[in-house]
N, C-alpha and C positions, 0 to 999 in steps of 0.2 A: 502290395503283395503280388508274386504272380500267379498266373493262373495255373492251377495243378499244385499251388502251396499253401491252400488252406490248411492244412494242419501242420505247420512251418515249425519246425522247433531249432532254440539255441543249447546249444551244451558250455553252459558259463562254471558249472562245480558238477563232482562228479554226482551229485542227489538229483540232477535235472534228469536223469531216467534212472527207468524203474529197471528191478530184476531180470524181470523178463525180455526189456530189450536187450541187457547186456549179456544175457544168453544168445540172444539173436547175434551180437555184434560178434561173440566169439565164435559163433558158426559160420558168419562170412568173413571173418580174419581165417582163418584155418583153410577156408576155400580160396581166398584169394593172395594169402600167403602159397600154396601148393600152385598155384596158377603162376605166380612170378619167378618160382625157383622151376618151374618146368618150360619157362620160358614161352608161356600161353599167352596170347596176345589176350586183353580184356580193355577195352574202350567202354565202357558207360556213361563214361561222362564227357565223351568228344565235343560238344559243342558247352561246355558248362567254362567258367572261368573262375578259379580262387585268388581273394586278395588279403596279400599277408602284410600285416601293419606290426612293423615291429618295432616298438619302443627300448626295450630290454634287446641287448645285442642273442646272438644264439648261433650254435652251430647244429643241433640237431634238429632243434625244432625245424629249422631255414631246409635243412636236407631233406627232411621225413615228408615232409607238408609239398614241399616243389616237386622232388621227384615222383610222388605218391601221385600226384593229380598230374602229372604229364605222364603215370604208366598207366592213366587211367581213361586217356586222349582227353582230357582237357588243358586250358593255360592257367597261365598264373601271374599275377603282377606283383610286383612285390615293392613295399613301402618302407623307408626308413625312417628314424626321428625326424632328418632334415624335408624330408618330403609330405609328411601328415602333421607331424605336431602337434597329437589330438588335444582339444580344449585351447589351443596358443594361437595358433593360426585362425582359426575359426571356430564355432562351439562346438561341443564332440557330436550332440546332435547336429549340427547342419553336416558335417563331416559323414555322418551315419546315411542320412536321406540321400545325400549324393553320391557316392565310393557304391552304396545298396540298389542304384537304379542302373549302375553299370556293370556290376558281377551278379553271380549267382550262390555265391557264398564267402565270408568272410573270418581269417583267423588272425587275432590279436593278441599279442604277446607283449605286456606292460607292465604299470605299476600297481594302480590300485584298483579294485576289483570293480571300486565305483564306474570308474571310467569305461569297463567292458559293460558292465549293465544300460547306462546310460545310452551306447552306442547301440547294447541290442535291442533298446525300448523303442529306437529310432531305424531299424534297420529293416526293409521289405526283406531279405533275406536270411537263413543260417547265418550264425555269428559261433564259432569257436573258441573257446578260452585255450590262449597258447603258454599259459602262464603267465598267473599274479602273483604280487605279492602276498595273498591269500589261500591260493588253489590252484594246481596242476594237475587236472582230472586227466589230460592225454597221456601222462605220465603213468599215474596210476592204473589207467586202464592198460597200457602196455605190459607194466610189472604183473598185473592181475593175469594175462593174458600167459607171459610167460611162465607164470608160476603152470598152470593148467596144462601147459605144454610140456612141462616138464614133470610134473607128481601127481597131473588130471589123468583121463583115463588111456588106455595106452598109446593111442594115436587121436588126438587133437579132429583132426578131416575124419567125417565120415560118422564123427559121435555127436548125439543131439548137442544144442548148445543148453540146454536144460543139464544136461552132463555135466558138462564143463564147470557150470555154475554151483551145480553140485557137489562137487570137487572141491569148492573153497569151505564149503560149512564142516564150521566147528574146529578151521586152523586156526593156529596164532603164527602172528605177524610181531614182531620185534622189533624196535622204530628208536633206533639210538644215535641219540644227536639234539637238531634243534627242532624249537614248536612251532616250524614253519608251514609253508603252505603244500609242500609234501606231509607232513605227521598231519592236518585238516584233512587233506583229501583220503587218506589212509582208513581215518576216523568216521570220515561219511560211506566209503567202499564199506569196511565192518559192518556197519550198520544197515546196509540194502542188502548184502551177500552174505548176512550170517558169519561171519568169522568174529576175532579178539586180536587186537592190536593190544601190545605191550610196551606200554612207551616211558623211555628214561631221557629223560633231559637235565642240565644242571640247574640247580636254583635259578630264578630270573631270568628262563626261557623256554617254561613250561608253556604246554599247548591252552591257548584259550578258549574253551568249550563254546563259547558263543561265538567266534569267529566260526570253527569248526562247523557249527551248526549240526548238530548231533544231540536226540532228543532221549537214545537209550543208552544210560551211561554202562549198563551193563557190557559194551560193544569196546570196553578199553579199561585196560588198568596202568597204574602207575606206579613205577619201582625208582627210588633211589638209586641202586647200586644196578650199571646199565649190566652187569652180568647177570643177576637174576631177572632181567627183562629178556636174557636169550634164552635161559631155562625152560628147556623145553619146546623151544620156536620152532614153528617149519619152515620159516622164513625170518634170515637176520639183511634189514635193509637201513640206509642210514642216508646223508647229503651233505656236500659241504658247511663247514663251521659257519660261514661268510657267506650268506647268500648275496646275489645283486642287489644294491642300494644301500649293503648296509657294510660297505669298507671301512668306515669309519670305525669303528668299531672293531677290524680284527684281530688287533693284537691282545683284545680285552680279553674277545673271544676264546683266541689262542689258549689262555689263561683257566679260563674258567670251564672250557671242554676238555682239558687235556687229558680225564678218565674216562672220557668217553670213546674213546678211536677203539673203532672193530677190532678186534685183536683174535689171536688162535684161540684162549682162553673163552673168548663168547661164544665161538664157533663151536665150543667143545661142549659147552652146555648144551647146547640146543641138541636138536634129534639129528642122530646120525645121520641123515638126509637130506638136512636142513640146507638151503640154497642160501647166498648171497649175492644181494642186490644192491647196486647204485646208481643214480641217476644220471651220474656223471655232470659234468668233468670230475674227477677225483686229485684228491690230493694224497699221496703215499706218503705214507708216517703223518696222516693231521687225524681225518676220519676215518681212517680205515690204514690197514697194513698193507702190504706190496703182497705179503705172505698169502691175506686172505684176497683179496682185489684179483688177482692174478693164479689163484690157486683152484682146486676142483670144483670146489662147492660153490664158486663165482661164474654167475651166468650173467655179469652185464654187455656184453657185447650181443648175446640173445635179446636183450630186454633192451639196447640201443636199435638192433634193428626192425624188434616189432613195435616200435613206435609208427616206424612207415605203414607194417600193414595194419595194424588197430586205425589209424587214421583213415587210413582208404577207403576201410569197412565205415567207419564214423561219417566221413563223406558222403560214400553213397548212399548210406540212411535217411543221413540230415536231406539228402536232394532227390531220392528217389523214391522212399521208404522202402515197407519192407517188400524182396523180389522173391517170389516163387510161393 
């Protein structure tokens, strides 16, 4: 470990912090979001180095994460399948001891969740979950972030982050689609930040509450028909049919989601208000409509580029703690 990191934390699912840092995290996303569109120079982390191991290919995560920590003056190295090969080449811990005594913090983006554990059990440094097959808390905390920014209080900069966090109790979330590791991380956000996730999925690819790991079931319900999961929503968010790994399988998919694609009709239930969200990449006419995708109440181009500054903020916590 090094010195000045005894209190080292990893962000592997979004339960690894508590309420109160992600209040903290959205009052220096809002600070250091206004600082990048003001074109404020901010170096904190000029001498720091992030390394990105990525198993699962990606194009935002690869953007958000490199640009973020080169606006933030440090470097970054970046690892493909063919260059780590965690657990193949070498075991994922010796991989972890090694990659950890030459950076100062580290984000993996793979397959199974074991693998990011493993790595951070062995790791002298941060270790960020860039997306598993189980959990995408960078995700979620971006959506959470833009949700705040947009229905939190009237300007984001400048309001406690106690506010902010504020701001999500007692909405629902609408999660129509599959019971992947977006509707998990959803289900763990609910349950630290006071909201209700409403989740519709088809038969035989319901969410598994012990993946999830969520201990108050009160924090989600479950609807058959994915329109009565938008009734009433202030937020309708969804994800491709097909996640990575499981191509196999899409044309089953295709089949068995086909009443599930966001439509005007979900939209119309939920609260006049109500935003939509996607992780992207999208598929127009699979999970979602061109109509709603592209339409007002669609904020994913907001919630693609506060992944950069929610991570920034995530960064300098993980290596600074908290400043001021």
């Amino acid at each position: 470990m090094k010195p000045g990191m005894s209190l080292m934390k990893h962000y592997l699912q979004f339960k690894d912090l508590r309420a109160e840092e992600y209040a903290y995290l959205f009052e220096r996303t809002a600070l250091i979001k206004t600082r990048f569109k003001n074109y404020e120079k901010y170096t904190p982390l000029i001498d720091r180095t992030l390394a990105m191991i990525f198993e699962k290919a990606s194009t935002r995560t690869r953007v958000s994460f490199e640009a973020g920590m080169y606006q933030l003056g440090g470097s970054v190295v970046h690892l493909t399948t063919g260059d780590s090969q965690l657990g193949r080449s070498e075991p994922i811990e010796d991989s972890a001891r090694v990659i950890s005594r030459m950076v100062d913090i580290v984000m993996i983006r793979t397959y199974e969740q074991d693998k990011l554990r493993r790595f951070a059990a062995h790791s002298r440094v941060p270790v960020i979950n860039g997306l598993t097959n189980e959990y995408h808390p960078c995700q979620i905390l971006a959506d959470l972030y833009t949700y705040v920014e947009h229905r939190g209080p009237k300007s984001a900069l400048g309001t406690t982050g106690q506010a902010l966090v504020d701001s999500l109790k007692g909405k629902v979330v609408a999660w129509v689609g599959d019971g992947n590791n977006m509707a998990n991380t959803w289900l763990q956000a609910a349950e630290i930040l006071g909201f209700t996730v409403h989740v519709s999925t088809p038969g035989g690819y319901e969410i598994n509450p012990e993946v999830a790991g969520v201990s108050d079931a009160g924090c989600w319900k479950v609807f058959a028909d994915p329109v009565e999961a938008c009734r009433g929503a202030d937020l309708v968010t969804t994800d491709v049919w097909t996640s990575m790994g499981y191509e196999a399988e899409n044309e089953a998919r295709k089949q068995a989601f086909a009443d599930w694609c966001v439509d005007a009709e979900m939209m119309a239930v939920a609260k006049p208000d109500a935003l939509f969200m996607h992780c992207l990449p999208a598929h127009r006419g699979e999970e979602v409509t061109a109509e709603v995708i592209d339409g007002p109440q669609s904020v994913v181009w907001d919630e693609a580029e506060n992944r950069m500054h929610v991570q920034k903020a995530l960064m300098e916590y993980l290596l600074l703690g908290r400043i001021g």
